[in-house]
C-alpha positions as CSV (number, residue, x, y, z in Angstrom):
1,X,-27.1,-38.2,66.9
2,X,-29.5,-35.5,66.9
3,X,-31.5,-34.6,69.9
4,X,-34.9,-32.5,70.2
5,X,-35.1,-30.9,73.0
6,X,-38.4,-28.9,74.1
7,X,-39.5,-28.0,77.4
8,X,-42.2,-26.3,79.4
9,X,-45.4,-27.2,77.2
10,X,-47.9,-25.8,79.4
11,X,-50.9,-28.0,77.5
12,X,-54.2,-26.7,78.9
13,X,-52.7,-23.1,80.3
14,X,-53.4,-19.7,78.7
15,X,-53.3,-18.7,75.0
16,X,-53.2,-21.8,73.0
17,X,-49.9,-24.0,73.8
18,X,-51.6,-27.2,71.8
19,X,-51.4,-25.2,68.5
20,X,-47.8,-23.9,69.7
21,X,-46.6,-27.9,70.4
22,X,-48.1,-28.5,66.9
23,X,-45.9,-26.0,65.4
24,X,-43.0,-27.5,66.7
25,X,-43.7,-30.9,66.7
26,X,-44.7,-30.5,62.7
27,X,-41.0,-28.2,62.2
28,X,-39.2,-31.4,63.8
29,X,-41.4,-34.0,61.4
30,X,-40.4,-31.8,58.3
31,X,-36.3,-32.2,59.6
32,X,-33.9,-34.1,57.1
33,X,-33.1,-36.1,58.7
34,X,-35.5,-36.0,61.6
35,X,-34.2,-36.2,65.3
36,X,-32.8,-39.7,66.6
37,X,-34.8,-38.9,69.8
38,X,-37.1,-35.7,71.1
39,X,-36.8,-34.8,74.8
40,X,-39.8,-32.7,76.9
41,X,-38.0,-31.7,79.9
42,X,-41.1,-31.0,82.3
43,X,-44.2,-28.8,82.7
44,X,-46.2,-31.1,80.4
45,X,-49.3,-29.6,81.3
46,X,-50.6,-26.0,83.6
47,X,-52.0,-27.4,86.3
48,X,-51.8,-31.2,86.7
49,X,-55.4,-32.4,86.1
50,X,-56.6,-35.5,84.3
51,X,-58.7,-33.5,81.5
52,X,-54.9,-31.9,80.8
53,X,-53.1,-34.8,80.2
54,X,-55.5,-36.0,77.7
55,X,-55.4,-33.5,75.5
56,X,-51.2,-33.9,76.1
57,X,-51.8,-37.4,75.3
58,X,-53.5,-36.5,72.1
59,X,-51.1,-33.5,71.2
60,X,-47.9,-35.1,71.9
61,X,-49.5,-38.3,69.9
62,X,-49.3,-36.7,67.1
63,X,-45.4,-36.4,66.7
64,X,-45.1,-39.3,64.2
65,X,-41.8,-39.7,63.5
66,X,-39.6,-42.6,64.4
67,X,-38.1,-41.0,67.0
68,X,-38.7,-42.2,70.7
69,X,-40.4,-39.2,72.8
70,X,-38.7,-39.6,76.3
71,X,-40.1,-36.9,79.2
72,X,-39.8,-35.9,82.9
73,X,-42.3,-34.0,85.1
74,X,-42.1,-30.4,85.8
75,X,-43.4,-28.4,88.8
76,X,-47.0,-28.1,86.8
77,X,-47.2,-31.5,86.7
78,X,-49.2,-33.3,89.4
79,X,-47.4,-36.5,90.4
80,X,-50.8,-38.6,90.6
81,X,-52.3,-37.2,86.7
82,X,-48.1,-37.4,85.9
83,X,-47.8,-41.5,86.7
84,X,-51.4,-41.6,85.2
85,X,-50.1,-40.4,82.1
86,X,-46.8,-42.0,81.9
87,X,-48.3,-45.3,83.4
88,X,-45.7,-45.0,86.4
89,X,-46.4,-46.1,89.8
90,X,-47.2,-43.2,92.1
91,X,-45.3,-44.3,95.0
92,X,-42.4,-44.1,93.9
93,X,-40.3,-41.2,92.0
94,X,-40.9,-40.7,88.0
95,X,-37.5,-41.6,86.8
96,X,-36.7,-43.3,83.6
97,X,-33.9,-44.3,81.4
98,X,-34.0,-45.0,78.2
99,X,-31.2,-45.9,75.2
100,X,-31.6,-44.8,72.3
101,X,-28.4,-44.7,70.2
102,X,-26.3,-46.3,72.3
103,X,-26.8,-43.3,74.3
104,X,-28.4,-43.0,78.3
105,X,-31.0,-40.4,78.6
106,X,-31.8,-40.7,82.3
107,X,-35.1,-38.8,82.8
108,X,-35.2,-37.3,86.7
109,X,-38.2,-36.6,88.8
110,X,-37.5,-33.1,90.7
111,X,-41.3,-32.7,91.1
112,X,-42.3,-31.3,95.0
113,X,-45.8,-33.2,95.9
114,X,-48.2,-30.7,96.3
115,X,-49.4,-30.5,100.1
116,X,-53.0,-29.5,100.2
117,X,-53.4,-29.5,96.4
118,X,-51.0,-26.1,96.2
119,X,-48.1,-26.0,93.5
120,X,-44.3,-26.3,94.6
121,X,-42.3,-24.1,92.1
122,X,-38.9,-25.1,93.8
123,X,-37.2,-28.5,92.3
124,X,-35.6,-31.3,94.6
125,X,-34.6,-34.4,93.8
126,X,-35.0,-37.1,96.6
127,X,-32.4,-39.5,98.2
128,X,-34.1,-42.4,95.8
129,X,-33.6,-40.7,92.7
130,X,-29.8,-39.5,93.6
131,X,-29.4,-43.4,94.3
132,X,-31.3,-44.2,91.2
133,X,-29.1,-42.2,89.1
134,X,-25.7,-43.6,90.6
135,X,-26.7,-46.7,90.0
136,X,-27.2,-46.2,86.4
137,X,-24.2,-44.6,85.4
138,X,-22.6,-47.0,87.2
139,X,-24.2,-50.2,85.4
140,X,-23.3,-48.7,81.9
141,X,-20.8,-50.8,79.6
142,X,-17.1,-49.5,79.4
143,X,-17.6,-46.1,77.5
144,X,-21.4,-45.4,77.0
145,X,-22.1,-41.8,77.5
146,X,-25.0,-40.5,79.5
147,X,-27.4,-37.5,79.2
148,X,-28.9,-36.2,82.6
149,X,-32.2,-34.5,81.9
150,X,-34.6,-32.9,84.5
151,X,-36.8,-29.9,84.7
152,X,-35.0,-27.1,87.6
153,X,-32.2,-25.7,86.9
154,X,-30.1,-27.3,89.4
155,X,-27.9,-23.3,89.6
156,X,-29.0,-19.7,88.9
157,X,-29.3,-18.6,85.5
158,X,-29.9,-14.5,85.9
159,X,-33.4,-14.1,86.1
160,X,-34.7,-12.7,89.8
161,X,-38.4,-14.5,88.9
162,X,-36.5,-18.6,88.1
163,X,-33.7,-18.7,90.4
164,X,-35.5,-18.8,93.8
165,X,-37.6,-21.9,92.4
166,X,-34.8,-23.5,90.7
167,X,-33.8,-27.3,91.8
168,X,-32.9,-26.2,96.0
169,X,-30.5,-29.5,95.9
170,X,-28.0,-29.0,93.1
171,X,-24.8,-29.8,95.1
172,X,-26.5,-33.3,96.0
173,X,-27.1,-33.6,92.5
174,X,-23.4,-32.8,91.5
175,X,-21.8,-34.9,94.4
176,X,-23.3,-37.9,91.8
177,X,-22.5,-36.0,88.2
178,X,-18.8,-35.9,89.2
179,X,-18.4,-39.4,90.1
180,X,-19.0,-40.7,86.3
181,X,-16.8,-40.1,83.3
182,X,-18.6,-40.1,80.0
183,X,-22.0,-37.7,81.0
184,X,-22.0,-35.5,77.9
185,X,-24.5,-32.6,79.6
186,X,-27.0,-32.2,81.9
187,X,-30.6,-30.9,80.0
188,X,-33.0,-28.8,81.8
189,X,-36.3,-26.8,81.3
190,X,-38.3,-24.7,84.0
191,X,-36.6,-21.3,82.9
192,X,-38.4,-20.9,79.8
193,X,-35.7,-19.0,78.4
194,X,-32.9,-20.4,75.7
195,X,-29.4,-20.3,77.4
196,X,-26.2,-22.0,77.9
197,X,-24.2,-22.7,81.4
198,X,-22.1,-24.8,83.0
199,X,-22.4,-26.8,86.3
200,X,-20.6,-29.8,87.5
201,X,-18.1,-29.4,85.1
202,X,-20.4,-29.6,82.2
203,X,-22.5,-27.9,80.0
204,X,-26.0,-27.0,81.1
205,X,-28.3,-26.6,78.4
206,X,-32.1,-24.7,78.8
207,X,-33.8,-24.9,75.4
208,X,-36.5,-22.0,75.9
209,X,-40.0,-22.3,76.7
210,X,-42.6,-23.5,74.2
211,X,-45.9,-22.0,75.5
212,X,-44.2,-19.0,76.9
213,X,-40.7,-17.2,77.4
214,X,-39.6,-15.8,80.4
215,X,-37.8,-12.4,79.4
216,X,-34.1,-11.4,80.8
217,X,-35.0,-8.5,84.2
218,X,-32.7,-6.6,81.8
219,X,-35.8,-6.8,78.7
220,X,-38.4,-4.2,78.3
221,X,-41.0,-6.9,78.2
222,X,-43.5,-8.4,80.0
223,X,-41.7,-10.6,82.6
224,X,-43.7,-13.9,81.2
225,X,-45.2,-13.6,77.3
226,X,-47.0,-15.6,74.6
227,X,-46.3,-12.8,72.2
228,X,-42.8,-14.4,71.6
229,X,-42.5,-18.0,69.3
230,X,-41.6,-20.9,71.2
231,X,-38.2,-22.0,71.2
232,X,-36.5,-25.4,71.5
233,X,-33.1,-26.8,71.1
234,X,-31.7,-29.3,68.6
235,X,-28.4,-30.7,70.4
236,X,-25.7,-31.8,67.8
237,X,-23.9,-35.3,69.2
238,X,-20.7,-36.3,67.4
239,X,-19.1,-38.7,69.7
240,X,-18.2,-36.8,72.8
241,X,-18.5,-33.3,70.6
242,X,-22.1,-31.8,71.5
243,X,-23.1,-29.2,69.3
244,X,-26.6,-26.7,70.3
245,X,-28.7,-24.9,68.2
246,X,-32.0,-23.2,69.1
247,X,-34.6,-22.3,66.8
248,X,-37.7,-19.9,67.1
249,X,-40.9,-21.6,65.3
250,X,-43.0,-18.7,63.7
């Protein structure tokens, strides 16, 4: 199986992230053969508004191969344009799961509602969604694997401006991880940087940032840039061997 995984589009922000989607969206489409599924881990759009999500809608719209496009919502991502967009009741956390494969991708809502209208960077995913999530690696047939997607980072990665706003209830998180065999890895974006971890016992995977990368404190760069290509991940699954490459679209 081969699995697109892009993060962090940032339609409507600064610079021009819709020609920067395009890029990569038109790199997957020219892939021999092209991804069995392509995964946006969060931050859809900047700021959450309805004019955002339809040029999202249009952008994204464009991918036209046969692969299914499966997403979850980011700390950009107002939960009211979000459910809009995804046609998802409001009331309720965005979580989906979808098979493709014979695979479980089981798409996780660690979006923090915005009191008074004001952006939550932090990541936590409620009681519903932790319950949600047992209950569907639990109702999988004898021997499916899972892949647990989500936009924090549910543990540090490095960077002093990501890991105060990663997901603030990764141990809850784990507690349900570790009580399924058969999860091949847990996907995340928010860190818009390309890197590899563990956590729970299994690989954590961060596939860079398409409209923008956030540079190591270590760089002498600017701590967020456009200058740099986006980057996404193409994960490799053989079985229970998961392979991960990234690639820089110029």
């Amino acid at each position: 199986m081969i699995i697109a995984h892009l993060s962090d589009t940032h339609v409507g922000g600064a610079g021009d992230p819709s020609a920067r989607v395009r890029a990569v969206l038109a790199h997957l489409a020219a892939m021999q053969p092209q991804p069995d599924v392509v995964l946006v881990t969060g931050d859809i759009v900047d700021n959450g508004r309805a004019s955002e999500y339809d040029e999202a809608a249009r952008v994204l719209g464009e991918w036209r191969g046969a692969a299914p496009m499966l997403l979850c919502p980011g700390n950009h991502d107002g939960r009211p344009g979000y459910a809009a967009f995804r046609g998802l009741p409001e009331d309720r956390p965005l979580n989906e799961a979808h098979r493709v494969g014979g695979v479980l991708f089981c798409m996780l809502d660690s979006l923090v509602s915005r009191p008074d209208g004001r952006r939550v960077d932090e990541g936590y995913l409620e009681p519903a969604t932790l319950d949600w999530l047992d209950a569907q690696l639990s109702d999988r047939p004898p021997g499916e694997r899972a892949v647990v997607c989500l936009h924090h980072p549910p543990r540090t990665v490095g960077i002093r401006l990501m890991d105060p706003i990663r997901l603030t209830n990764g141990d809850a998180l784990a507690d349900v991880l570790q009580r399924h065999p058969g999860i091949v890895a847990v996907l995340v974006g928010h860190a818009h940087t390309a890197c590899v971890t563990s956590y729970a016992g299994l690989p954590l995977l961060i596939p860079g940032g398409v409209a923008t990368t956030v540079t190591l404190d270590q760089e002498d760069l600017p701590v967020i840039t456009d200058t740099l290509p986006p980057v996404f991940a193409v994960h490799l699954l053989d079985g229970d061997d998961l392979v991960t490459h990234w690639r820089a679209v110029v």
